[in-house]
C-alpha positions as CSV (number, residue, x, y, z in Angstrom):
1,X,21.0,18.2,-9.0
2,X,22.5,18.6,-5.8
3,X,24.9,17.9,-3.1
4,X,24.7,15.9,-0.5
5,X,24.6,19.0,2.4
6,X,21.8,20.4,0.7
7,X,20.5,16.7,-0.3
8,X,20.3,16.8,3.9
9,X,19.1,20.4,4.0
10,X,15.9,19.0,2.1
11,X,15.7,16.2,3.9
12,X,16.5,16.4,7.8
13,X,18.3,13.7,7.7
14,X,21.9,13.6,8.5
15,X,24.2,12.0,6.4
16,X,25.6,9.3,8.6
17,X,21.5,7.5,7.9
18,X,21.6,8.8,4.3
19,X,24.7,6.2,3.9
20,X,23.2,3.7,5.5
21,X,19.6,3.6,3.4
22,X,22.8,3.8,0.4
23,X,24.3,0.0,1.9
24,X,20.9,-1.2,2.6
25,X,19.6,-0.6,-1.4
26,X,17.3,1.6,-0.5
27,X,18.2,4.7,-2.2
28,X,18.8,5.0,-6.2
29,X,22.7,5.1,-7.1
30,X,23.6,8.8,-7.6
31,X,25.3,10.1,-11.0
32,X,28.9,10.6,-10.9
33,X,30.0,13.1,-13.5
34,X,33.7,12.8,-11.9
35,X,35.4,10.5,-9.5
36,X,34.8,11.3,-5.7
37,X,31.9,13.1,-7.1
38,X,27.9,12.6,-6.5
39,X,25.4,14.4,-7.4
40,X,21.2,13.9,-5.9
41,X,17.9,14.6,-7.4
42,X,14.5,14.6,-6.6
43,X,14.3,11.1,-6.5
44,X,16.6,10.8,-3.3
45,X,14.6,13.1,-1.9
46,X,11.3,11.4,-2.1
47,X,13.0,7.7,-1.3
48,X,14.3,8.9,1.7
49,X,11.1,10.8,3.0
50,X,9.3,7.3,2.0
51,X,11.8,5.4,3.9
52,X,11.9,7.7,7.0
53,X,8.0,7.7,7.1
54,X,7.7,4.1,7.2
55,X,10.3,3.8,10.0
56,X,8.0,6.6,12.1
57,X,4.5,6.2,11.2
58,X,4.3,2.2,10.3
59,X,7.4,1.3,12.9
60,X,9.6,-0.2,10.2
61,X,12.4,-1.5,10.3
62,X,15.4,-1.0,7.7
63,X,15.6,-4.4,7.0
64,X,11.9,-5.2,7.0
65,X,11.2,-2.4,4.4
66,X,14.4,-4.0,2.4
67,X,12.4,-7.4,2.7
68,X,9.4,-6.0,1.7
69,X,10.7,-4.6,-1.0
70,X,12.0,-8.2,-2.6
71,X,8.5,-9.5,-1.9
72,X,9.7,-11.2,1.5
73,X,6.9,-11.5,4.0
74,X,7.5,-10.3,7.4
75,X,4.8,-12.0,9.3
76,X,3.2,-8.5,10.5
77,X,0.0,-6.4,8.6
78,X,1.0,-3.4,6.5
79,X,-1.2,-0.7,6.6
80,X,-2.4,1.5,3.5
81,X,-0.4,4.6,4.7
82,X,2.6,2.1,4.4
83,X,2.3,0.7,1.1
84,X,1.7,3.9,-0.2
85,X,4.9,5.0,0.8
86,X,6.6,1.8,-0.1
87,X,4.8,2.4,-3.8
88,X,6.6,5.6,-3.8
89,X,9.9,4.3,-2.5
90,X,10.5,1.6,-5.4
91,X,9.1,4.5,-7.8
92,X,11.8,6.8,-6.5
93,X,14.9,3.9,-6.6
94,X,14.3,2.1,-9.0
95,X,11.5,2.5,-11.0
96,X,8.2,1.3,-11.4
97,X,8.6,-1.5,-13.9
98,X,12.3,-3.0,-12.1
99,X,10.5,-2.8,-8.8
100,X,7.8,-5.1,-9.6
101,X,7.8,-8.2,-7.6
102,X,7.4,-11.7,-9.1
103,X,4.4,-13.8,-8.7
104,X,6.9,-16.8,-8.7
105,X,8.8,-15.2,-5.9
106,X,5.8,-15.3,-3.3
107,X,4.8,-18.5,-4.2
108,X,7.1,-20.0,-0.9
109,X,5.5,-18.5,1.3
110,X,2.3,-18.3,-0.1
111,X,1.9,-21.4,-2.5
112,X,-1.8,-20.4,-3.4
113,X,-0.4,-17.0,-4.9
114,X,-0.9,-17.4,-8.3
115,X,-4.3,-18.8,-8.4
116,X,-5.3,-16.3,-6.0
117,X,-3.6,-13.2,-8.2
118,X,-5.3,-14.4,-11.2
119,X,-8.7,-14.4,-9.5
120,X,-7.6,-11.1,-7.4
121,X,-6.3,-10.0,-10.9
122,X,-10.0,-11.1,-12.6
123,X,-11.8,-9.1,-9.9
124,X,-10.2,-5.7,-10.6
125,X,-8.4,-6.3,-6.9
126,X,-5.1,-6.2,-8.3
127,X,-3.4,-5.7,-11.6
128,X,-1.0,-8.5,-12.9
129,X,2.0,-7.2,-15.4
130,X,3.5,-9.7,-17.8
131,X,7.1,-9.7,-17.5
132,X,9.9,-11.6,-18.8
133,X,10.3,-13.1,-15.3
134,X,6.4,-14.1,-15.5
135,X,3.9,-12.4,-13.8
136,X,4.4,-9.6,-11.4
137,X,2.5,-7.7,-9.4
138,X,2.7,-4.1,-7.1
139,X,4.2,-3.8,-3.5
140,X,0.7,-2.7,-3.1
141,X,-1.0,-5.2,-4.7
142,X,1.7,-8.2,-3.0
143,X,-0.1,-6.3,0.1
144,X,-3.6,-7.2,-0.9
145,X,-2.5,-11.0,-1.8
146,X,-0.8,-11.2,1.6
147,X,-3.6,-10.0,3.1
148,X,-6.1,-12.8,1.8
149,X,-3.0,-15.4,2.3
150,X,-3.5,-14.5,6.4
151,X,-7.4,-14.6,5.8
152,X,-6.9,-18.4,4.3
153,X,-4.6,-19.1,7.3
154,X,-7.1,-18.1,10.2
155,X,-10.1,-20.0,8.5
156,X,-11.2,-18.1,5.2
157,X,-10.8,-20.9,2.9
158,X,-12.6,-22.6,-0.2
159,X,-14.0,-25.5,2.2
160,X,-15.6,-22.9,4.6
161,X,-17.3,-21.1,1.9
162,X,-14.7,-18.4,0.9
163,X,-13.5,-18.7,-2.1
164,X,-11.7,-16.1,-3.1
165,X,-14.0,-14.3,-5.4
166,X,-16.0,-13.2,-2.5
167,X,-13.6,-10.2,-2.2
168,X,-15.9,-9.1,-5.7
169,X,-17.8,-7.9,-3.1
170,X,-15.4,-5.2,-1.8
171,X,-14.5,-4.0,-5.2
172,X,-18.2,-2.9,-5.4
173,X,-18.0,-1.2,-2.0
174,X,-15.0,0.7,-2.6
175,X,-15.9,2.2,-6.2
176,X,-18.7,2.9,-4.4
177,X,-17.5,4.9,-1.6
178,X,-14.7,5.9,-3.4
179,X,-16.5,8.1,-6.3
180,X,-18.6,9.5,-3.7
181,X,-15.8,10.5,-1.9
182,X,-14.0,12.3,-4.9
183,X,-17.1,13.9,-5.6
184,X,-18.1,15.3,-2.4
185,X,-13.7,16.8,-2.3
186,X,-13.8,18.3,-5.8
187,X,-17.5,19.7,-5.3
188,X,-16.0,21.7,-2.2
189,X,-12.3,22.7,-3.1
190,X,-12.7,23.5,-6.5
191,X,-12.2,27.0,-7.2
192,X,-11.5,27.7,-3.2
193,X,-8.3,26.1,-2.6
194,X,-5.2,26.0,-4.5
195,X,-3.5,22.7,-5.6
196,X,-1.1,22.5,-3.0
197,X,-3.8,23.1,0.1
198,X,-6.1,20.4,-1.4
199,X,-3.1,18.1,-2.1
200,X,-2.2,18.4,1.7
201,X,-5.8,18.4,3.0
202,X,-6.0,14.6,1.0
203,X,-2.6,14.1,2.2
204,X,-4.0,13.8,5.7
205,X,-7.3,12.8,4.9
206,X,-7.3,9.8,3.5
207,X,-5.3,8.0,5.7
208,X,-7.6,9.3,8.6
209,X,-10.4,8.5,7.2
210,X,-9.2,4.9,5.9
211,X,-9.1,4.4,9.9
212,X,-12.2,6.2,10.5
213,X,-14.6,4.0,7.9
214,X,-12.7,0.6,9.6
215,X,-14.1,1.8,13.0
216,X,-17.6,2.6,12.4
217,X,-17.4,-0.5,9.8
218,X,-16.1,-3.0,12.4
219,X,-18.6,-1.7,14.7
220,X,-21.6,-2.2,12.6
221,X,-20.3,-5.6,11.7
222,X,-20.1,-6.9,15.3
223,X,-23.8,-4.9,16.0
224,X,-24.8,-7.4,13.2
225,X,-23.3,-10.5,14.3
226,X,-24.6,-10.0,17.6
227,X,-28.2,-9.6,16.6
228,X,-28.1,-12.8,14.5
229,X,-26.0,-14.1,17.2
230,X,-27.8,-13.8,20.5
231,X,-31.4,-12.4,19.5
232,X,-31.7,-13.8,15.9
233,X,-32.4,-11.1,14.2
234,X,-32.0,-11.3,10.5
235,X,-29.4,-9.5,9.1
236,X,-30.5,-7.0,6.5
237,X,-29.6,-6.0,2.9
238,X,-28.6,-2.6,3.0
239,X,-27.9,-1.1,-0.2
240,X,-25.3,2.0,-0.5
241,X,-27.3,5.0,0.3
242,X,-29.4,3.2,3.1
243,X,-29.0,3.4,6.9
């Protein structure tokens, strides 16, 4: 346990903001083993790293993250880097199982969200949890619904042709991509760098490269549209493996 000058020591955050992610909810209650007395763990540590990298690298406000948090849409995309960090802020305050957001609670804004959760759900996309307040899902996983609630709004819908378990598709791709990627790390850290330089090296790296495949994925994806488009050009099947 500790105090709340070293408690800002580990952080590099001054007390003045640690009080106010306290008023805003955003920071678990600290035991009190005496009046006028607090004491910090880990877990304050790791909430308010969370919080301050949401506010720098995904431009956050306080009461946006709060909002998030409750399962409150705020109009604008998160990013992965962002609900990782969100993950690991209701991990840190309240714990995983109380910071599970209802399925019933997104349903005002998004009045397709438990059909599409339970095919999402179905598809390996997400993971529902029965609770005793119904079904609940992830901060992460209330990401990826939102995320298909803004496709439906632009145009991806049922009477266009996209019903939502086309997204099978993209669990495919990803275990794909994703084993090979694991592979290819372990096959050249293990037994060459220690836990805590491959943690950071992954730390880095898969953000980055997140934003690297969406580049060189969006730009084979127009390259293919335009072929069909303006020259038509069939689009091939490529299969994982193939250029």
């Amino acid at each position: 346990m500790m105090k709340m000058r070293e408690l800002e020591a580990r952080t590099g955050v001054n007390r003045e903001t640690i009080r106010v992610y306290f008023r805003e909810g955003l920071l678990p209650e600290p035991s009190r083993p005496a009046r006028n007395v607090a004491d910090y763990g880990e877990e304050h540590v790791r909430a308010i790293h969370a919080v301050r990298n949401l506010q720098r690298e995904s431009r956050m406000t306080l009461p946006q993250i709060k909002a998030t948090l409750a399962g409150e849409g705020s109009g604008r995309q998160i990013g992965a880097a962002a609900l990782s960090h969100l993950e690991e802020l209701v991990a840190s305050r309240v714990g995983v199982e109380r910071g599970l957001v209802t399925v019933k609670s997104l349903q005002a804004q998004n009045p397709k969200a438990r059909s599409d959760a339970l095919v999402l759900d179905r598809l390996g996309v997400i993971e529902l949890v029965r609770t005793r307040a119904g079904l609940a899902l992830s901060v992460t996983d209330v990401g990826l619904l939102n995320i298909w609630s803004q496709m439906r709004a632009v145009g991806f819908t049922e009477e266009n042709g996209f019903p939502p378990e086309i997204l099978d598709y993209y669990v495919d791709a990803a275990n794909y991509v994703a084993a090979n990627e694991a592979r290819l790390f372990l096959d050249n850290v293990e037994g060459r760098l220690s836990e805590d330089d491959a943690a950071a090296m992954l730390e880095f790296a898969l953000p980055a490269m997140l934003n690297f495949f969406g580049i060189i994925r969006q730009r084979a994806f127009l390259r293919y549209i335009g072929d069909r488009t303006k020259q038509g050009v069939d689009i091939p099947v490529v299969k994982p493996g193939e250029s």
